[in-house]
N, C-alpha and C positions, 0 to 999 in steps of 0.2 A: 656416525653420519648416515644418514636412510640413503639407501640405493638409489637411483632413479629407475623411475617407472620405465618397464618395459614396453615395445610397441602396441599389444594388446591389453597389456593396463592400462595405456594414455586413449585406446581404441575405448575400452569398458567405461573411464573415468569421460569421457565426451558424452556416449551414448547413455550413460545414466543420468545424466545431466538436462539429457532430450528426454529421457523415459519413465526417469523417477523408479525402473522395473531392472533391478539387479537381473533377474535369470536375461528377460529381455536383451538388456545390455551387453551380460556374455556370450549369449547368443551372435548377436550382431559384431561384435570381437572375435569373434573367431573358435571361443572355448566348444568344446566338444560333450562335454557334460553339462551344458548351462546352469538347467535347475541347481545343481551342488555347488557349483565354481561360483556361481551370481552371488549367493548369500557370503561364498569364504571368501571371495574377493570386496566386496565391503565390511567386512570385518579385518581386512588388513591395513595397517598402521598406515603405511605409506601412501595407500588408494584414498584412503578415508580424508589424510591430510589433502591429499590435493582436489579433493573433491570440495573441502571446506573451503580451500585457498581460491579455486575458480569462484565459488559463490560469497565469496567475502569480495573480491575484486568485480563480481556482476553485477552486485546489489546500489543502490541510489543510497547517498548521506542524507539526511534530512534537507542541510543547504540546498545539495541538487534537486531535491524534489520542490522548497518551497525557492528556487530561483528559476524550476521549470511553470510553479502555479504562478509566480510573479509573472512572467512573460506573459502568459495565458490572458492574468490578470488587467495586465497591460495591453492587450491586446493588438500585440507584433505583430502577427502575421499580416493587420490591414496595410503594412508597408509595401506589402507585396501583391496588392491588390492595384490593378489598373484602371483607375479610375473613369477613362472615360469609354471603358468597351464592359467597365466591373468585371474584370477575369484577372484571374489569382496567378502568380507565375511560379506554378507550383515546382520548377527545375529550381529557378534561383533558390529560395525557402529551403529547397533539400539541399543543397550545396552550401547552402551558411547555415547549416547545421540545424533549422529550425522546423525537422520535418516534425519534431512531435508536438508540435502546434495545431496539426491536422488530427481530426476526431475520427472523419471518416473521406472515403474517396466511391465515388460508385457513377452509373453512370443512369443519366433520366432516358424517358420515354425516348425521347429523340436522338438517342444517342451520345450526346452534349456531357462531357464530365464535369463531375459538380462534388466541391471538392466543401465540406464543412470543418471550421475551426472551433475547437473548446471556447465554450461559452467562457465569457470574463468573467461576468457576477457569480457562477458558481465557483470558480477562482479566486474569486475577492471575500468572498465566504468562507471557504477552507483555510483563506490568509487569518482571515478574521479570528475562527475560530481557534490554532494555531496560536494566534498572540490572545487569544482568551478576551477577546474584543466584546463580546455578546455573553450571557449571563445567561440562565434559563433559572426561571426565579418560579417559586412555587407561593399561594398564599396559604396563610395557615391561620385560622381563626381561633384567638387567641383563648377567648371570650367562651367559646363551647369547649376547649381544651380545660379550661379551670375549673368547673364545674362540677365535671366527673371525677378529679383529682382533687378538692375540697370536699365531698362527698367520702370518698374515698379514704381521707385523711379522718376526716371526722366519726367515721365507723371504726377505725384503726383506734384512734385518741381520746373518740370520744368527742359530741358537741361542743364547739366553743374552747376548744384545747385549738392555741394557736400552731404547735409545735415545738415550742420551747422548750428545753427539759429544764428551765432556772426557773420554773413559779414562782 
């Protein structure tokens, strides 16, 4: 049974997770030889597991990514939009869980936050795409394809040799 990690291997395994930077991350842990300690503490069994385990449990399933482009798709967030002043109520949205509806947040010339939501139709496109909705189709003229491969055969065969090896 693996040991559990100690307080600065749970310290290394967070901050390499921010850093991507093994010596970085012993660093910021507390080790005192970083350079050395960065590389052998990712090379240790039990660092290494938990470091997959955090990123197996960070990462999106397909479902949540196309039930986040459905939303998009669907474009939920205008439920939160005020119709008669058009202002977004961007607390409710973050509290029902729907902030990543929001593309960007910034503020205009006058001060005024102005808050933009992911486009639908690019979301209805990645759906699309996705269930293999749309085709990209190339044409290929058949007619100058034969030509050169008749040509080609008849130098090989000989004129008027169809191919057949039964004469």
């Amino acid at each position: 049974m693996d040991k559990p990690l100690s307080y600065k291997q749970r310290m290394f395994v967070e901050s390499y997770l921010a850093t991507w930077n093994a010596t970085e991350s012993a660093r910021r842990a507390g080790y005192k030889h970083a350079h050395v300690q960065g590389p052998r503490l990712l090379a240790n069994v039990s660092i290494s597991q938990a470091i997959k385990t955090r990123l197996s449990e960070a990462a999106m399933s397909a479902e949540e990514v196309l039930g986040r482009l459905t939303q998009q798709a669907r474009n939920e967030g205008a439920q939160y939009i005020n119709g008669s002043l058009a202002r977004l109520d961007l607390v409710q949205l973050i509290e029902d869980g729907k902030a990543h509806l929001i593309k960007n947040v910034k503020r205009d010339q006058n001060g005024n936050t102005v808050v933009e939501l992911y486009d639908a139709q690019v979301a209805l496109i990645q759906i699309g795409k996705y269930h293999k909705l749309f085709t990209d189709r190339s044409e290929v003229d058949i007619p100058a394809l034969v030509k050169p491969v008749q040509d080609l055969l008849d130098k090989v065969w000989g004129n008027g040799h169809d191919g057949n090896s039964g004469d």
